[in-house]
GUNUFI-801120 format. One line per 3 residues: number of its first residue (from 1); their letters; for each residue x, y, z of C-alpha. Coordinates in steps of 0.5 Angstrom, whole numbers. Layout:
// residues N
NUM	A	X/Y/Z ~ ...;
// end
This chain:
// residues 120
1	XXX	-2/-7/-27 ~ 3/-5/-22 ~ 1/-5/-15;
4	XXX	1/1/-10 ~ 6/-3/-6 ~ 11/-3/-13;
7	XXX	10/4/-14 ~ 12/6/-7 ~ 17/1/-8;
10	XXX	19/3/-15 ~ 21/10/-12 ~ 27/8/-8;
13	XXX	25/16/-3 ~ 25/17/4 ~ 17/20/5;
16	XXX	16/25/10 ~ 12/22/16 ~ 10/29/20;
19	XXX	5/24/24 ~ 11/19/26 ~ 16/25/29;
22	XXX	20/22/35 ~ 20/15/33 ~ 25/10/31;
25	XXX	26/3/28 ~ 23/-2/23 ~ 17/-5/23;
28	XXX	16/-11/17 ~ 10/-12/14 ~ 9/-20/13;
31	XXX	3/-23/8 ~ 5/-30/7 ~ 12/-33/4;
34	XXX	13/-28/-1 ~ 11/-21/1 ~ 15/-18/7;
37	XXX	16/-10/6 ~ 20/-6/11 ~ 18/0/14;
40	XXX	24/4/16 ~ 22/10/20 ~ 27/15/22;
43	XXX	24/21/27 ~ 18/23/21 ~ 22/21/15;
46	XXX	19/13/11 ~ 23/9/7 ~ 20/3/5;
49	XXX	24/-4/1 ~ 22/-11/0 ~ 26/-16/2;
52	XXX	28/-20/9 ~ 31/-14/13 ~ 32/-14/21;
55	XXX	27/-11/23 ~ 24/-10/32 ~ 16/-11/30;
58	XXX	13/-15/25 ~ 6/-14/23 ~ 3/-22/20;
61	XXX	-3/-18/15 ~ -7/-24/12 ~ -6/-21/6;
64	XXX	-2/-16/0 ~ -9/-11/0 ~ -8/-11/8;
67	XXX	-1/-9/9 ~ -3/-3/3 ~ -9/-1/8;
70	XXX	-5/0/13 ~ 0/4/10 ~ -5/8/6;
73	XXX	-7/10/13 ~ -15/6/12 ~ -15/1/17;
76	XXX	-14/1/24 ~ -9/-3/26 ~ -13/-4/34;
79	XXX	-20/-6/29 ~ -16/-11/25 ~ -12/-14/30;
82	XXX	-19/-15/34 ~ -22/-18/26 ~ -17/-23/26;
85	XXX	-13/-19/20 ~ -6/-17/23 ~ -3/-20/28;
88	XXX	4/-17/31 ~ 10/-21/33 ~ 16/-17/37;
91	XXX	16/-10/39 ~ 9/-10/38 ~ 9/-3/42;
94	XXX	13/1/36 ~ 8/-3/31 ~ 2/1/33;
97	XXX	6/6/34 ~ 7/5/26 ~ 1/3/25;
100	XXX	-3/9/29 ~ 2/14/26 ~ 0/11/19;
103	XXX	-8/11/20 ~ -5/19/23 ~ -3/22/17;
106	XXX	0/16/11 ~ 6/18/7 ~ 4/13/2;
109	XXX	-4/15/3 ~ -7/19/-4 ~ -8/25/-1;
112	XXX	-1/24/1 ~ 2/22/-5 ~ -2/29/-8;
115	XXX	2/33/-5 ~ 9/30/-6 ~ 8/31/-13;
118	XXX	6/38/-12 ~ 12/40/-8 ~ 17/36/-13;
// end
């Protein structure tokens, strides 16, 4: 069964990201060795890949269904720090930027994944 990060992967589309107007950068999304995900934010547009890109900010998550969380916009990036799930090397400032912008209004949340097949 494929994973909501495979299925957003799969895509290959910059999402629209109203919540994340006026920023800029890449933020990567770490669970261990093998899954590293970009970010890639471009004043209110999305793009998300795989791979071990450059990127200003990375969030260290303590697993996959974590990085999912805060993509969907369903995890606060400030209580899961305080937890002990999420961790942010590099510009941290843009990384809860990212992260409280997703938590605003997710591209990749159900609610948003909905209404972009709706509009297609």
């Amino acid at each position: 069964m494929e994973t909501h990060l495979e299925q957003w992967l799969d895509s290959k589309q910059k999402l629209p990201a109203p919540s994340l107007a006026g920023l800029s950068g890449t933020v990567a999304f770490q669970a261990g060795a093998d899954a590293r995900y970009l970010l890639t934010v471009n004043n209110g547009e999305v793009e998300l890949t795989a791979g071990s890109g450059k990127a200003e900010a990375v969030v260290i998550c303590d697993s996959k269904a974590e990085i999912e969380r805060l993509l969907r916009g369903e995890a606060n990036p400030v209580v899961a720090t305080l937890q002990g799930h999420i961790s942010a090397e590099g510009d941290r400032a843009l990384a809860l930027k990212v992260s409280l912008g997703l938590l605003a209004g997710s591209p990749f949340s159900e609610r948003g994944t909905a209404s972009q097949e709706a509009a297609v």
